[in-house]
Backbone as a chain_set.jsonl record, in Angstrom:
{"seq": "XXXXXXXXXXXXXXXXXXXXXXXXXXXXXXXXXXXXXXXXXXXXXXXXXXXXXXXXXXXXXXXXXXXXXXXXXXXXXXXXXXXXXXXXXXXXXXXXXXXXXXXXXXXXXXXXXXXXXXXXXXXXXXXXXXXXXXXX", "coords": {"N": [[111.669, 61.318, 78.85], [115.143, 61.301, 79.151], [117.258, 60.048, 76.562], [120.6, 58.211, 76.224], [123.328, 59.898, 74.156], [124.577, 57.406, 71.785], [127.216, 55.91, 72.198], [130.335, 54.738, 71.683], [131.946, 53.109, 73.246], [131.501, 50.892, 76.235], [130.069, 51.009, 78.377], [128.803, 50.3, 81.813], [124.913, 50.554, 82.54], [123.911, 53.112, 84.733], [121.285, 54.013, 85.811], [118.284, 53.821, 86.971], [115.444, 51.892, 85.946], [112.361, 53.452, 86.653], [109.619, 53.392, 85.352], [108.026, 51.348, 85.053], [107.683, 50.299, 88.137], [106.538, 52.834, 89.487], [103.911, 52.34, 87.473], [102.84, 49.813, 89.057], [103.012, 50.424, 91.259], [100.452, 52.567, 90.921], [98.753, 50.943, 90.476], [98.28, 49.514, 92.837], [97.734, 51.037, 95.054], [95.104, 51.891, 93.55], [93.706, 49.446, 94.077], [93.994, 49.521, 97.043], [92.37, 51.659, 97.296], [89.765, 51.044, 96.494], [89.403, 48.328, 97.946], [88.933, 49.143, 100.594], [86.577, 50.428, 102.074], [85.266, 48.36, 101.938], [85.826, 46.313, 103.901], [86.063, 48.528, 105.987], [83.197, 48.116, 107.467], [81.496, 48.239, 109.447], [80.529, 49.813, 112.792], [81.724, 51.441, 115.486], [79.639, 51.413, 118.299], [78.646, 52.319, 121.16], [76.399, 50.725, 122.867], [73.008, 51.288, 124.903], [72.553, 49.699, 127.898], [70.28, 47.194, 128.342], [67.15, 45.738, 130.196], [66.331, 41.886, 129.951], [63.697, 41.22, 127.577], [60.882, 39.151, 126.714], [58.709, 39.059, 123.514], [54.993, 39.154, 123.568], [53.351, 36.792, 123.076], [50.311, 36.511, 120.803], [48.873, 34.234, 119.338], [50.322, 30.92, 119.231], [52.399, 29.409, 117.12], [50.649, 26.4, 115.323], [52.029, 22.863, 115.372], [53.1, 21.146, 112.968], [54.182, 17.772, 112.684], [56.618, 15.339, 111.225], [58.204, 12.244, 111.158], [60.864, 10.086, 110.737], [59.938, 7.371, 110.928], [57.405, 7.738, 109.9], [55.4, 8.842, 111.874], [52.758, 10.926, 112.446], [52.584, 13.919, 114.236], [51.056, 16.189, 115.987], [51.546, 19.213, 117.232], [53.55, 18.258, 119.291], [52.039, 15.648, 119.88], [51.631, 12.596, 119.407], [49.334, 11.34, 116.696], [46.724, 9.266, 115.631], [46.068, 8.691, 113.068], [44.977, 10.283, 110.066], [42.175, 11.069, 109.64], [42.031, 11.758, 112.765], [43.94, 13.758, 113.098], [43.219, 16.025, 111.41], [40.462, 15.991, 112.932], [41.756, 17.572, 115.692], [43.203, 19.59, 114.249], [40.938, 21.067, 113.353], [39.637, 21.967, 115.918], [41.875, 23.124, 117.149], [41.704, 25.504, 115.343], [39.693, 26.376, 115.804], [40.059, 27.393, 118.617], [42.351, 29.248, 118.099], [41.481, 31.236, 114.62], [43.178, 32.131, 113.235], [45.877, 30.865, 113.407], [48.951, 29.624, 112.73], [50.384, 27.328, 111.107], [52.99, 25.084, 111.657], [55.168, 23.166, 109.588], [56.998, 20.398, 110.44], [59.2, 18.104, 108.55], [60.902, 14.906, 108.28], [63.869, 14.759, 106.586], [63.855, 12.13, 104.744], [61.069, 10.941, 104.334], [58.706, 10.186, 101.985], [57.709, 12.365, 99.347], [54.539, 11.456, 99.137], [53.535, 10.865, 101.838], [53.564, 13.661, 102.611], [52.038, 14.891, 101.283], [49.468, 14.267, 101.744], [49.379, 14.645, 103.985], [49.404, 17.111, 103.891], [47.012, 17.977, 102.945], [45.117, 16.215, 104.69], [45.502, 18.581, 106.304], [44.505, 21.32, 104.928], [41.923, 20.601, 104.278], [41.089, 20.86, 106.866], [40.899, 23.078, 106.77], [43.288, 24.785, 107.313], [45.034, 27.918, 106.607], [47.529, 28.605, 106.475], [50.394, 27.35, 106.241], [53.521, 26.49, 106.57], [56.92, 25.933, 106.046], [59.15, 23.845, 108.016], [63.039, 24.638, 108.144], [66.152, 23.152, 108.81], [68.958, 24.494, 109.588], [72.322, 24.076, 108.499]], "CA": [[112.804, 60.604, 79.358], [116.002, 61.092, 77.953], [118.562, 58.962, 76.683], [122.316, 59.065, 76.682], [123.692, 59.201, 73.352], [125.43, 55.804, 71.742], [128.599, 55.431, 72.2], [130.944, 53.166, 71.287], [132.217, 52.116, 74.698], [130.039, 49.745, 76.766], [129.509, 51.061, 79.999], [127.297, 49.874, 82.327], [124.089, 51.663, 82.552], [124.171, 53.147, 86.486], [120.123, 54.632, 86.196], [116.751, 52.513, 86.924], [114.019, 52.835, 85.075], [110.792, 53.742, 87.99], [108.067, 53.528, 85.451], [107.34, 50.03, 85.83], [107.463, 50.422, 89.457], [105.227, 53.481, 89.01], [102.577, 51.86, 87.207], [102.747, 48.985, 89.571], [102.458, 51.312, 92.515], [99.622, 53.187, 91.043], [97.436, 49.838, 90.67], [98.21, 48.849, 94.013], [96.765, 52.327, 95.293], [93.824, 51.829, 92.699], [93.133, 48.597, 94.81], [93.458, 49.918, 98.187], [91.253, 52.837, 97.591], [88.813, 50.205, 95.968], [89.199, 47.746, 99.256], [89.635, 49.816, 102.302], [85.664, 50.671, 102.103], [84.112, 47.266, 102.084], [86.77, 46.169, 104.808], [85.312, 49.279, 107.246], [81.764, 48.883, 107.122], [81.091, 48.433, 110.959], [80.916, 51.185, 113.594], [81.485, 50.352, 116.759], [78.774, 52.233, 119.132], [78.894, 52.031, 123.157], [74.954, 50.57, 122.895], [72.789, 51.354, 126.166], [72.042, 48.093, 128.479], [68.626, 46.857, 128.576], [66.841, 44.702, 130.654], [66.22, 41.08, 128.363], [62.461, 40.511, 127.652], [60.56, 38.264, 125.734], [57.349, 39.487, 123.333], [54.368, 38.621, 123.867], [52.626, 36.014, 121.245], [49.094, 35.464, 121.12], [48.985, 33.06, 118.634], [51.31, 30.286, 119.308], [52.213, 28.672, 115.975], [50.684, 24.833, 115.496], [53.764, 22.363, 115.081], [52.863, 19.331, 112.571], [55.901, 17.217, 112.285], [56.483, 13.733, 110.275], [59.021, 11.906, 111.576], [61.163, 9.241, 110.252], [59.627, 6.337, 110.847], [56.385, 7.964, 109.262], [54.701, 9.027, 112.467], [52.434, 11.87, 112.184], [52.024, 14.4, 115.367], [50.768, 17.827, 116.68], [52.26, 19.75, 119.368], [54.267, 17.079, 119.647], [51.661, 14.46, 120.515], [51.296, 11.535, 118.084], [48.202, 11.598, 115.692], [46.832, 7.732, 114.783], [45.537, 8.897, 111.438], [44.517, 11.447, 109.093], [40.94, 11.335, 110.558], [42.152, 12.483, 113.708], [44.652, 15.158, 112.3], [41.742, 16.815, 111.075], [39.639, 16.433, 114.028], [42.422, 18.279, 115.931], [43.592, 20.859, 113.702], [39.514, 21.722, 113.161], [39.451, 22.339, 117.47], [42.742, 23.972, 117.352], [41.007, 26.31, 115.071], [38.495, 27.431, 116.879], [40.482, 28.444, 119.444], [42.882, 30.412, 116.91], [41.227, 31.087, 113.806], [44.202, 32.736, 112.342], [46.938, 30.352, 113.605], [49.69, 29.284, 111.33], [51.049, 26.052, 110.869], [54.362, 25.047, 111.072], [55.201, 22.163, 108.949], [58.749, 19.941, 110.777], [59.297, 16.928, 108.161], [61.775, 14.412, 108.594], [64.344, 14.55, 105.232], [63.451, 10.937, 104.479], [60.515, 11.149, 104.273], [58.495, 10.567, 100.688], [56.684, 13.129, 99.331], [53.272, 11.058, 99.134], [52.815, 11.079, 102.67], [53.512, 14.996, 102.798], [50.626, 16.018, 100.081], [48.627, 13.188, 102.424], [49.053, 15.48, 105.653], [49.04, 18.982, 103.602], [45.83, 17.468, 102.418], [44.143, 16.859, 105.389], [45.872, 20.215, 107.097], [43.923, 22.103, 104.077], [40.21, 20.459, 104.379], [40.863, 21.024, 108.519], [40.846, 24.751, 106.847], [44.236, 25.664, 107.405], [45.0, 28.94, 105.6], [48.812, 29.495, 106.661], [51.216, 26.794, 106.107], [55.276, 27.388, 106.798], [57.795, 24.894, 105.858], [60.553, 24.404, 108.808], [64.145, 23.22, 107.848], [67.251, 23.231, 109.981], [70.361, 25.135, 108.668], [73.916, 23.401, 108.672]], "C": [[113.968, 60.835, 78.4], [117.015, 60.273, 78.107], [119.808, 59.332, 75.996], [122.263, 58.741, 74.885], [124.423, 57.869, 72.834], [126.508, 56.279, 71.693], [129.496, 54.67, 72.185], [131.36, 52.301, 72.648], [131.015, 51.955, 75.904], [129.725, 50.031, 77.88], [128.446, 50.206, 80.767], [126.578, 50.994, 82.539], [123.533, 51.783, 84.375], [122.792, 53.817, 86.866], [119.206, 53.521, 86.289], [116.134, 53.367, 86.346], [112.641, 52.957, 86.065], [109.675, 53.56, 87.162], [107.577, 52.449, 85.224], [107.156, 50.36, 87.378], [106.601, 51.624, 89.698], [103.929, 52.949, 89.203], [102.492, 51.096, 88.63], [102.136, 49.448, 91.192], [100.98, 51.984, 92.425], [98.305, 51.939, 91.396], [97.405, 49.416, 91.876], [97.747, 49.974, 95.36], [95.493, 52.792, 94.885], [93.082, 50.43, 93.704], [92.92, 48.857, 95.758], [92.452, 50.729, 98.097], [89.823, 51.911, 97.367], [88.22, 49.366, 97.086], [88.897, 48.201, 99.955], [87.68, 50.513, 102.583], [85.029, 49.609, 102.18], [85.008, 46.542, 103.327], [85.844, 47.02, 105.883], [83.747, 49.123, 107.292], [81.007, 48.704, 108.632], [81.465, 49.393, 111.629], [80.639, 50.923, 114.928], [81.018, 51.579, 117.504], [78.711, 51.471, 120.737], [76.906, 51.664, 123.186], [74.636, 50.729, 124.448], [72.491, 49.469, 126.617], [70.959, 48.434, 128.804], [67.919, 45.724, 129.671], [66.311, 43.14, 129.562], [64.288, 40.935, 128.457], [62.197, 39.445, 126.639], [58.894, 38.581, 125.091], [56.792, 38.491, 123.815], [53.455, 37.829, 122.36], [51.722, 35.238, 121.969], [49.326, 34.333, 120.788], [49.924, 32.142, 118.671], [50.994, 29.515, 117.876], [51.747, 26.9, 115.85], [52.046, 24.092, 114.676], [52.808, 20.979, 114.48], [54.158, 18.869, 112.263], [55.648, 15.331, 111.728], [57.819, 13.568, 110.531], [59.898, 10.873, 110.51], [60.564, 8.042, 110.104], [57.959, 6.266, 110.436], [55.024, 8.67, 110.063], [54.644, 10.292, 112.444], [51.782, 12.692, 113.932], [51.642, 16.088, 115.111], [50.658, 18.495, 117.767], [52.823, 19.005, 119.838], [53.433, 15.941, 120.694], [50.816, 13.891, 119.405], [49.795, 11.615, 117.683], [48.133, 10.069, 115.139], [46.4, 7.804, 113.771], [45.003, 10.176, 110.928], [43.066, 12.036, 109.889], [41.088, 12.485, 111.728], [43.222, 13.434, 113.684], [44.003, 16.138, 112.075], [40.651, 17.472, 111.84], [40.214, 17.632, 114.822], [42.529, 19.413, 115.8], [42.319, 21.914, 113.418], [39.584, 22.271, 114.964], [40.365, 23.147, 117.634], [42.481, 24.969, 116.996], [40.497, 26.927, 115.189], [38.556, 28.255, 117.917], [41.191, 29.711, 118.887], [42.512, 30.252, 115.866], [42.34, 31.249, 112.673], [45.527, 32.229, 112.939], [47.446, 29.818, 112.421], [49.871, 27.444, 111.985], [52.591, 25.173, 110.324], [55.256, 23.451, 110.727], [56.689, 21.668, 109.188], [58.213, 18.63, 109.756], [60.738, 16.321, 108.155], [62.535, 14.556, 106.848], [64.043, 13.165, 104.208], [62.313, 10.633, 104.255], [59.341, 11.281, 103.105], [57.525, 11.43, 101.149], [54.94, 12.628, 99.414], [52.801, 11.009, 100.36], [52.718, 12.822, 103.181], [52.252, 15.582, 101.987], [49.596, 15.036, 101.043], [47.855, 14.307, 103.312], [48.856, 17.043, 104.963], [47.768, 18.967, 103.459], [44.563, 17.604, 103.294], [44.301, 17.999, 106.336], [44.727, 21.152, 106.166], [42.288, 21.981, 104.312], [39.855, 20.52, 106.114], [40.355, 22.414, 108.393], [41.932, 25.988, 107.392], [44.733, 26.291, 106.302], [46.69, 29.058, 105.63], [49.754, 27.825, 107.106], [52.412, 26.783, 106.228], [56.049, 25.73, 107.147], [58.848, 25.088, 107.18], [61.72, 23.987, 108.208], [65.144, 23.676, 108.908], [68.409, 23.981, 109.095], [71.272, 24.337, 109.42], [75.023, 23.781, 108.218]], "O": [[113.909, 60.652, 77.184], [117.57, 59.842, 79.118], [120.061, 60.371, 75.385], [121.597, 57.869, 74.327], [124.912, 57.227, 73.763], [126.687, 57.26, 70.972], [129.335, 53.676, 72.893], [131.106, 51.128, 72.924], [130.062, 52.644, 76.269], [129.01, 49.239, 78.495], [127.478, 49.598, 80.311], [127.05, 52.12, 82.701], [122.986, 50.915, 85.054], [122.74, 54.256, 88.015], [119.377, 52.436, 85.734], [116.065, 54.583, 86.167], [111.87, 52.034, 85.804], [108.603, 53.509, 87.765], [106.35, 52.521, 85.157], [106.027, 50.802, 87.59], [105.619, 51.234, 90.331], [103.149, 52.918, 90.155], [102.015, 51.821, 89.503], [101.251, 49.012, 91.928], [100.281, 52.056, 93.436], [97.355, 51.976, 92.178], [96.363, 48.82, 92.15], [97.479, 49.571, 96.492], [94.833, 53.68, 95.424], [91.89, 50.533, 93.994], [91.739, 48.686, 96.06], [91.523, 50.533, 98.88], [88.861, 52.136, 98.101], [87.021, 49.411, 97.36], [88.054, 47.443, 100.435], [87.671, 51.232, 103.583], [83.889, 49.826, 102.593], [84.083, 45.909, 103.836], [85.009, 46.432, 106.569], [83.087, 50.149, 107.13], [79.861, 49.136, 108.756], [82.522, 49.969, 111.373], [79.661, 50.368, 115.427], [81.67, 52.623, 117.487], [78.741, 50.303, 121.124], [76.207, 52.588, 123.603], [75.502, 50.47, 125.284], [72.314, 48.462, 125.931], [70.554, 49.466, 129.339], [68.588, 44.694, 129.755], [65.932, 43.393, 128.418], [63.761, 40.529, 129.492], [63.037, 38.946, 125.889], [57.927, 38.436, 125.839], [57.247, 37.448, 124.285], [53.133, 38.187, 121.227], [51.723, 34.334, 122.805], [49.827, 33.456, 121.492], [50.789, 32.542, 117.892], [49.894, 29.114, 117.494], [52.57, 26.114, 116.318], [52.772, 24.524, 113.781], [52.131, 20.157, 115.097], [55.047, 19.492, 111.682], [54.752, 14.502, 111.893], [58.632, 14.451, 110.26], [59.502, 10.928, 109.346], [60.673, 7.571, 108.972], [57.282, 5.243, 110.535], [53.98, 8.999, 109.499], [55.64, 11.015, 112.423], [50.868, 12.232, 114.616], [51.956, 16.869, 114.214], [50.004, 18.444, 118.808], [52.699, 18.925, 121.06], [53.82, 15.487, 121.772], [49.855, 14.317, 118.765], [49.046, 12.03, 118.568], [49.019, 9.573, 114.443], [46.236, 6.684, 113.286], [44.616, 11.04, 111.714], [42.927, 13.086, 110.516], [40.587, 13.609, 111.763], [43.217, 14.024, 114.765], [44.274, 17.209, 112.617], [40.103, 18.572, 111.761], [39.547, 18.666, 114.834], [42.22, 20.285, 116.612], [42.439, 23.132, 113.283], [39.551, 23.501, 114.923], [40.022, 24.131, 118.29], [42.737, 25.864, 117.802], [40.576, 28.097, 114.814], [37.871, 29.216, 118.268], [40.834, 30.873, 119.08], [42.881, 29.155, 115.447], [42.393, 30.697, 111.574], [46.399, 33.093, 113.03], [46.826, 29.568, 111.387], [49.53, 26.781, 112.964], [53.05, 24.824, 109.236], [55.85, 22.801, 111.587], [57.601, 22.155, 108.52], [57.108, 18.125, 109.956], [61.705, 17.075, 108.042], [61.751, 14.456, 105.904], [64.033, 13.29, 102.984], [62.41, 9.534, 103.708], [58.854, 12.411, 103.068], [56.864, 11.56, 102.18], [54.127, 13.486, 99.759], [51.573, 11.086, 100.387], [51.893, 13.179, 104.021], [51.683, 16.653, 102.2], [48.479, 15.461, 100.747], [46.698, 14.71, 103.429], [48.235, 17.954, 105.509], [47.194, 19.985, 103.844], [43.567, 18.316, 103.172], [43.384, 18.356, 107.075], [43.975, 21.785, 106.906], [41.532, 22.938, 104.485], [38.744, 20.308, 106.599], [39.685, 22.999, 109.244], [41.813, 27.174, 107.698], [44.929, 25.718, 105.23], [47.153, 29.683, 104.676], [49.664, 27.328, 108.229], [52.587, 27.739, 105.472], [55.866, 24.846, 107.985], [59.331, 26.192, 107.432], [61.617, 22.898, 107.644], [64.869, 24.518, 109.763], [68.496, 23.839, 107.875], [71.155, 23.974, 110.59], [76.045, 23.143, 108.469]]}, "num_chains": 1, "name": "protein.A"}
């Protein structure tokens, strides 16, 4: 860059200086190139149409659920005690040996009656346990 010599009289100085604006440009070209790739990352494809099905599932999963007010069911039909929880989940068994178990508890809910029912879910001889929760 060059500069004017001094001189005694004061002019005004009638040039800009660009290399601030430069730099400033280059970083803001260092960002786009940086952005402009996580921005595109979909591709939009003409997909074929299908007819809708629905698999097929042997095994339907068993549903134990604990409600709020402490009541214990399966398959959504109330259970009057541990005893018969057991009885149940042992017959359900037999029909699917390798059914899961899908555990709905109410949030409220202490834990002492949950290790109660995992308890007798376990000596019924259930192998496959699965927490549900709800997303929000």
């Amino acid at each position: 860059m060059a500069f004017k010599p001094q001189t005694e009289d004061h002019e005004a100085m009638s040039e800009i200086n660009v290399t601030p604006l430069v730099d400033v440009m280059l970083v803001l070209v260092i960002i786009l190139l940086v952005t402009a790739p996580l921005v595109t990352q979909s591709v939009d494809v003409a997909l074929p149409k299908t007819a809708e099905t629905t698999p097929e599932v042997k095994d339907q999963p068993l549903q134990l659920a604990i409600n709020a007010t402490l009541q214990v069911s399966l398959n959504k039909v109330p259970v009057t005690d541990l005893a018969d929880l057991q009885t149940r989940l042992k017959t359900a068994l037999t029909h699917q040996p390798e059914a899961a178990v899908h555990f709905y508890i109410d949030q409220s809910v202490d834990y002492k009656k949950v290790a109660e029912v995992m308890a007798a879910a376990q000596q019924a001889g259930v192998t496959k346990l699965a927490f549900v929760t709800v997303a929000q």
